[in-house]
C-alpha positions, 0 to 999 in steps of 0.5 A: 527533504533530508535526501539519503538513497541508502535510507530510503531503499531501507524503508521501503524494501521493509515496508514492502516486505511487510505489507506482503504478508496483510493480503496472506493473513487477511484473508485468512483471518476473513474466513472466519468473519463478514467482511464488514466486521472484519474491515471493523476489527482490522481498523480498530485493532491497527489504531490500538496498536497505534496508541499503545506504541505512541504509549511506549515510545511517550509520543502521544505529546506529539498528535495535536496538528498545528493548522488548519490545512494540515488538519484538512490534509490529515483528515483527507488521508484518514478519509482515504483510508477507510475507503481504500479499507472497504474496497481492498477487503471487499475484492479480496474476498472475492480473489486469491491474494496472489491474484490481488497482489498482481492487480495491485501493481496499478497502484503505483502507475496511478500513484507516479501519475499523481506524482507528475502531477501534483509533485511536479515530478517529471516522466522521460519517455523511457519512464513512460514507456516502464508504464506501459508495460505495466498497465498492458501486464496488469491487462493480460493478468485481469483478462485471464480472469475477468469472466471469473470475478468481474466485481472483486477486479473493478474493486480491488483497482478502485482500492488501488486509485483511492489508496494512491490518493492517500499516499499522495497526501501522506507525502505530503505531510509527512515533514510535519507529523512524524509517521507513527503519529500519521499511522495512528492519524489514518487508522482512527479516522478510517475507523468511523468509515468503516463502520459506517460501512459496515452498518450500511452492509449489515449481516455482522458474522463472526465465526473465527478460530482462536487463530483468526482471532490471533492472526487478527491481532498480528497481521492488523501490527504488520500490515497497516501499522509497522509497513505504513510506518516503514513507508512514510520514514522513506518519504522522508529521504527521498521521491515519492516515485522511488518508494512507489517502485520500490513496493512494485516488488511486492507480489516477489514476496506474496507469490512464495507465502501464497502457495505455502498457505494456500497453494494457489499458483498463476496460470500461464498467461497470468505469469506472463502479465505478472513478469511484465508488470515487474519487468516494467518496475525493476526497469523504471528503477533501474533508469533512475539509479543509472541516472542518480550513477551518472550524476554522481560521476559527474565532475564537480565545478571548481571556483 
């Protein structure tokens, strides 16, 4: 890995700040289509502008995989995908983006867990303790409305295990196919899974404005496309766990884009689980960049 802290806190504060606009324009290009033809659109317009980028960058040379076990790899994260697809635009439909934002904060507890476990990334008790906070956050934010919508809160945390799993993969590979390739990967091969889906569910709706259709056309380029890309050139200079913490800050950007469009604020007790969850993140980041700091002043050994 080609180790580079300035570079990775680059990618993924972009990506982040990106990916906070997919839950604002999604849901209001939703309003205009059924969620199955929407979670259709969305894919198949994000793999078009996969393949014309690749077009204009002449990179289109460069998708043919080169093993087996990297093709099961890319397949897996395509798979992943698609399912994460269904089940992120099934539970926004259900809540605010603000509110899904917040829940979305399980994410990267799964996503340093898989961590731990596959990338052999290790946890000090501190570190621990930075999750804890989180998990009991993201509680205090889901009993505050529970009652409300029960079935869009046990999908969007289905969403956010499943998503984990396709980042964890993408990690992996991301050394061997370069990230608007792995873009495109994902896009095309959740397609036949959405639309699998969306065929299973029926009731194909489609009432939008010619805004929603432009937004659709915009927000598919930032969001699944121009943010992934962002996040996979990050996996690229340093741990996993970073770029995860990284995109904790997520709800900063969400909060401020959600009350302009639609003026949907938190409750109190939901303020209060939302801070939680960051307060845990920014300190989980903090612990590591002390840590990288010390080492740094470390005095070199000399032969």
């Amino acid at each position: 890995m080609r180790t580079d802290y300035s570079k990775g806190m680059i990618y993924s504060f972009l990506g982040t700040l990106l990916l906070s606009t997919n839950l604002i324009t999604a849901k209001y290009v939703m309003q205009g289509f059924s969620v199955p033809v929407f979670t259709t659109l969305w894919t198949l317009s994000a793999a078009i502008h996969c393949f014309w980028l690749l077009a204009v960058l002449k990179m289109l040379r460069r998708i043919p995989l080169k093993s087996r076990s990297l093709l099961v790899s890319v397949i897996s994260i395509g798979v992943t995908t698609g399912v994460a697809m269904t089940l992120t635009w099934e539970g926004l439909s259900r809540l605010d983006p603000l509110f899904t934002s917040f829940l979305w904060r399980f994410a990267p507890v799964f996503m340093i867990i898989l961590g731990v476990v596959f990338l052999k990334e290790k946890l000090t008790l501190s570190e621990t303790m930075c999750f804890l906070v989180m998990v009991v956050g993201g509680m205090v934010i889901a009993m505050g409305r529970w009652k409300m919508n029960s079935t869009g809160i046990v999908l969007t945390l289905l969403a956010c295990i499943v998503s984990s799993v396709s980042m964890l993969l993408a990690k992996r590979v991301v050394h061997e196919v370069p990230p608007l390739v792995l873009v495109l990967y994902r896009a095309v091969i959740a397609l036949p899974v959405v639309m699998i889906w969306a065929f299973v569910q029926g009731g194909m709706v489609i009432q939008a404005t010619p805004g929603q259709w432009g937004m659709l056309v915009i927000g598919s380029l930032i969001g699944p496309v121009v943010s992934f890309y962002l996040f996979y050139r990050s996996y690229e200079y340093w741990d996993f766990s970073h770029t995860t913490i990284v995109s904790t800050l997520d709800p900063v950007f969400v909060a401020p884009l959600s009350f302009i469009v639609y003026g949907s604020y938190l409750s109190l007790k939901e303020t209060l689980g939302g801070a939680l969850i960051l307060a845990g993140a920014l300190y989980f980041f903090w612990l590591h960049y002390r840590e990288r700091l010390l080492l740094s002043r470390e005095p070199r050994s000399t032969q």
